[in-house]
C-alpha positions, 0 to 999 in steps of 0.5 A: 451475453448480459448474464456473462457479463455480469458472472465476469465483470460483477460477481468474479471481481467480487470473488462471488464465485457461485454467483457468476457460475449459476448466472453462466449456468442460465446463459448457456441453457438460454443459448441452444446449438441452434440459436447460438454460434459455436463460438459463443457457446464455446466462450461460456464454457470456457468461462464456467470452467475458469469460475469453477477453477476459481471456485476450487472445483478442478475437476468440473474446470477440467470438463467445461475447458475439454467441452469449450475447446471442442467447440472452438480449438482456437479459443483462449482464456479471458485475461481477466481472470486467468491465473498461471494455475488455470493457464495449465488447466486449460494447456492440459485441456488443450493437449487431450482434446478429441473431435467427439460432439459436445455433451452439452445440457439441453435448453429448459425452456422453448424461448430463448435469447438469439445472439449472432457471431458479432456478439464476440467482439462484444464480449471481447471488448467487456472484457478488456474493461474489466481488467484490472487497471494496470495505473492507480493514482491516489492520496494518502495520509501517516502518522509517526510514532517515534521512539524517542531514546535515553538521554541524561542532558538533552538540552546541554551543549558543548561549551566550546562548539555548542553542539548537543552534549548527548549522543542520541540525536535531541535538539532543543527549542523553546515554548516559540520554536528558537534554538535552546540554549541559544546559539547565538549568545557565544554560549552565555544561556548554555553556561547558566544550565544545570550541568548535574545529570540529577537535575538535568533535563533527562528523557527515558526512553519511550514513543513520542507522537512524531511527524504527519505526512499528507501527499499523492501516490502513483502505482504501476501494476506488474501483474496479478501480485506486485505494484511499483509506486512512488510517494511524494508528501508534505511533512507537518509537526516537524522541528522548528529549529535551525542547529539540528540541520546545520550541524549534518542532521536530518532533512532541510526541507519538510517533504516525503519522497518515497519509492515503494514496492506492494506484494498483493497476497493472493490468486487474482489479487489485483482484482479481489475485493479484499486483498492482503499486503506486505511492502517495503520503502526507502526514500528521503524525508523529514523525520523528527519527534519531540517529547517535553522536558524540564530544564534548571538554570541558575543565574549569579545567586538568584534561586534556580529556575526551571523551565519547560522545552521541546527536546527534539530527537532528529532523524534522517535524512534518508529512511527505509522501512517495510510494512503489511495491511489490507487492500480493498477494492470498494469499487472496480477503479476505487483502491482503500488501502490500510497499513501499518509500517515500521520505519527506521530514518538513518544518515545523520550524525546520530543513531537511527530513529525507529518509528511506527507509522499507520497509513491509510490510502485511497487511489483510482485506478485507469488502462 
């Protein structure tokens, strides 16, 4: 029983095929008719067969379910490790069986382990804990890489609503965070800016070092494949101005709140060591960049003047985006999760934002 629950509980769950069925391979030679119940006899069988299913080997999975079956007709596959292939494996199994004795390998030595009829409870209660777990709670961490678009006048206003001049979505602060040019002086800083696109200040367009976001996840698995998840985070390097939000765009508060969907790649993926993954989002958050520019102003006959702002291209407050990476199971209950995701932030007075965001994720998983 210690040898079948290492094969189901360690080597399955670190896709260590053949080991578990060399380890089930002992077990049932140790466990001879005499010795042993039926029923435990059966459920090795059945174990090696669902081993060898995983391992590729159809045929030899076929063999050891007719053999388990003829031992014990009532029996049924771990849900540990069964999958929709080997449910049909073992229906066929169940379908074609026959009365006939067991052709079972002899035992190779004399002494041999004695196990009982109550060492199925056992073994039904190891295999509820190695299940994978169905809650998975954790932290997690991105960073944005923005795509920052054209702009002649990023800084220039209106002179009369003082809203941005460009299109595209910037909103200037100063070397202390303050709106530029000033909303608060009636316009008087706006009308000292150089209003010839030559000597404006212009931005090309290019990917600017954006917001990081740090937070906690929750993760329901549905199954093998398919996790259903929220994420809630606080937003840092974000816009220190107040125009941008007064004026309908992007989000009022420095948050990440996210509803997600992982696609698991892969047979027994949930409980694989090593998984890939696709995913997509949608929520509401901060998204903002900023990329430095030169501004000119000139004040009566004084020699014109530059100095250096933060054009800031502001985005939201709503995004959705989708994304693919790896998962990595360095413990039964400990999930690493690496990914990469291209977000589009959408819902302001301006164009979409697009970013790139690398993610990287630890959860713990219970029942």
């Amino acid at each position: 029983m210690e040898l079948q629950r290492k094969a189901i509980q360690e080597d399955n769950l670190n896709v260590a095929y053949a080991q578990a069925i060399r380890k089930l391979s002992s077990a049932l030679n140790m466990c001879a008719p005499s010795q042993c119940a039926p029923r435990v006899r059966a459920e090795l069988l059945r174990d090696l067969g669902a081993m060898h299913f995983l391992d590729g080997s159809l045929e030899e999975s076929q063999s050891y379910f007719d053999r388990a079956l003829a031992l014990s007709p009532d029996l049924s596959l771990d849900r540990s490790y069964s999958t929709a292939g080997m449910e049909k494996v073992w229906a066929a199994s169940k379908k074609g069986r026959t009365a006939s004795a067991e052709d079972a390998p002899r035992p190779s030595s004399a002494s041999s382990a004695a196990a009982s009829t109550e060492t199925h409870d056992t073994s039904e209660a190891q295999a509820k804990d190695a299940r994978a777990p169905r809650f998975w709670v954790g932290v997690w961490g991105s960073v944005d890489f923005t795509f920052v678009p054209t702009a002649d006048q990023a800084c220039l206003l209106q002179p009369t609503s003082l809203a941005p001049v460009n299109t595209v979505g910037y909103f200037c602060t100063d070397a202390q965070g303050n709106d530029f040019p000033s909303r608060s002086d009636g316009g008087a800083q706006n009308a000292t800016l150089d209003t010839n696109p030559q000597f404006g200040d212009a931005l090309n367009l290019g990917a600017a070092v954006g917001n990081v976001r740090l937070g906690g996840s929750f993760d329901l698995a549905l199954g093998d494949n398919v996790l259903l998840g929220a994420r809630a985070a606080a937003v840092l390097r974000t816009y220190p101005g107040q125009a941008a939000q007064s004026q309908g765009n992007g989000f009022s508060a420095p948050i990440h709140l996210e509803g997600r969907v992982t696609y698991l790649i892969g047979a027994h993926a949930m409980s694989s060591v090593l998984a890939p993954l696709l995913l997509a989002n949608a929520g509401v958050g901060e998204y903002d960049a900023a990329a430095p520019v030169r501004v000119w102003s000139k004040v009566g006959s004084a020699p014109p003047q530059s100095s250096n702002v933060n054009a800031w291209a502001v985005g939201g407050p709503a995004f959705a985006g989708a994304g693919a990476g790896v998962r990595v199971l360095l413990d039964p209950k400990v999930a690493l999760t690496v990914v990469g995701k291209f977000e589009a932030s959408f819902g302001a007075k301006t164009p979409a934002l697009l970013s790139i965001a690398p993610e990287i994720g630890v959860a713990y998983g219970f029942q």
